[in-house]
C-alpha positions in Angstrom: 11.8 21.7 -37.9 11.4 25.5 -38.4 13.7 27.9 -36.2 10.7 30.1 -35.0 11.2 31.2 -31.0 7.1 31.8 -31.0 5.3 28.7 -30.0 1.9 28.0 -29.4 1.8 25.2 -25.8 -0.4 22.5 -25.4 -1.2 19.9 -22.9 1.2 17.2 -25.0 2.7 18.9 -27.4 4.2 22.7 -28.7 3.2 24.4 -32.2 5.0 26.7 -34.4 2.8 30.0 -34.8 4.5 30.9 -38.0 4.5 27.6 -40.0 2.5 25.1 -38.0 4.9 22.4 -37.3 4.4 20.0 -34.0 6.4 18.6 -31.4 6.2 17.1 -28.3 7.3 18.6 -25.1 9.9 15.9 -24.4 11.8 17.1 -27.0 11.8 21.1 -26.1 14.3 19.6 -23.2 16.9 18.1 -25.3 17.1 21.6 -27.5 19.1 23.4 -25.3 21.7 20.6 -25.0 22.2 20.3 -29.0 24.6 22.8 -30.4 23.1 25.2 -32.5 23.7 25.0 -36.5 24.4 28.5 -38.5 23.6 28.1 -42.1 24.4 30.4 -44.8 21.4 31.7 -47.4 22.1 28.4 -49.3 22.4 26.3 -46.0 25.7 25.3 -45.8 26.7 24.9 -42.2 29.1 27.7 -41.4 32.1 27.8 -38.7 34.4 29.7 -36.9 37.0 30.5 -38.9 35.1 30.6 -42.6 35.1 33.1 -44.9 31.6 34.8 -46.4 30.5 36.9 -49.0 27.8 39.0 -48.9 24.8 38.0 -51.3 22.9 41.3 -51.2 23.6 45.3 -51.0 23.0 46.1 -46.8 23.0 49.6 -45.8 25.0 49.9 -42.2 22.9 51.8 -39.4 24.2 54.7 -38.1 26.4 55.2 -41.0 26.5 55.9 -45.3 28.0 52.9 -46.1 26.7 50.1 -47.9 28.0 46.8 -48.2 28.0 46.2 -52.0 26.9 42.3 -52.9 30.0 39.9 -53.2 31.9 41.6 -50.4 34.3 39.4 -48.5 34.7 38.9 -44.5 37.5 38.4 -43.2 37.8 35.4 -41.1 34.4 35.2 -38.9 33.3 34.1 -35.3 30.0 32.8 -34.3 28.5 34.1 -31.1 24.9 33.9 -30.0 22.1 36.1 -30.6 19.6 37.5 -33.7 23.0 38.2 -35.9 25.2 35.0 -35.9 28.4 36.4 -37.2 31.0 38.9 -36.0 33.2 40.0 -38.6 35.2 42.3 -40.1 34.0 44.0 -44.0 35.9 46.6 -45.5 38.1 47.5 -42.0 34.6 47.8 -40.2 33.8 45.3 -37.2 29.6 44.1 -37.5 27.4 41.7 -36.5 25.4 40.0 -39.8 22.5 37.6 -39.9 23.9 34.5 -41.4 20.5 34.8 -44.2 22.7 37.9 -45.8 25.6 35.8 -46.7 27.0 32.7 -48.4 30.2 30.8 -47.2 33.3 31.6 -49.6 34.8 28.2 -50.9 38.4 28.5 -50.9 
């Protein structure tokens, strides 16, 4: 259920150290074959292509800027990895962590 990469295994089954949740080990083998869901702060499934706003003030390392809430992507790309989206804010290229932003409905 939970996202977690840190499980606890056992002789049957594999536990989630952060929230506790159980599986069994049959189903650690059909993960990798599922395609992986990105969901916004409000979990709305987000795409390639879809547009996002930013839902809190982030300060950009190695730089001053911030990125002021209710900023606007241009269109973004998924790609794998701790920050889900690829986009482009304010002319600057950056990887964000798709908990930072809601999708923009048109």
């Amino acid at each position: 259920m939970c996202e977690m990469n840190h499980a606890l295994e056992h002789a049957e089954r594999l536990e989630c150290m952060t929230c506790g949740h159980e599986w069994p080990k049959e189903a650690e083998a059909e993960a990798p074959d599922a395609e992986r869901a990105v969901k916004d702060a409000y979990g709305n499934v987000l795409v390639d292509g879809d547009i996002v706003a930013m839902i809190k003030d982030i300060k950009l390392k190695g730089s001053s800027e911030v990125l002021k809430v209710g900023t606007k992507s241009k269109p973004i790309r998924l790609q794998d990895g701790d920050h889900e989206i690829s986009c482009k804010m304010d002319g600057v290229l950056i990887g964000l962590k798709a908990c930072f932003v809601k999708k923009v409905t048109a």
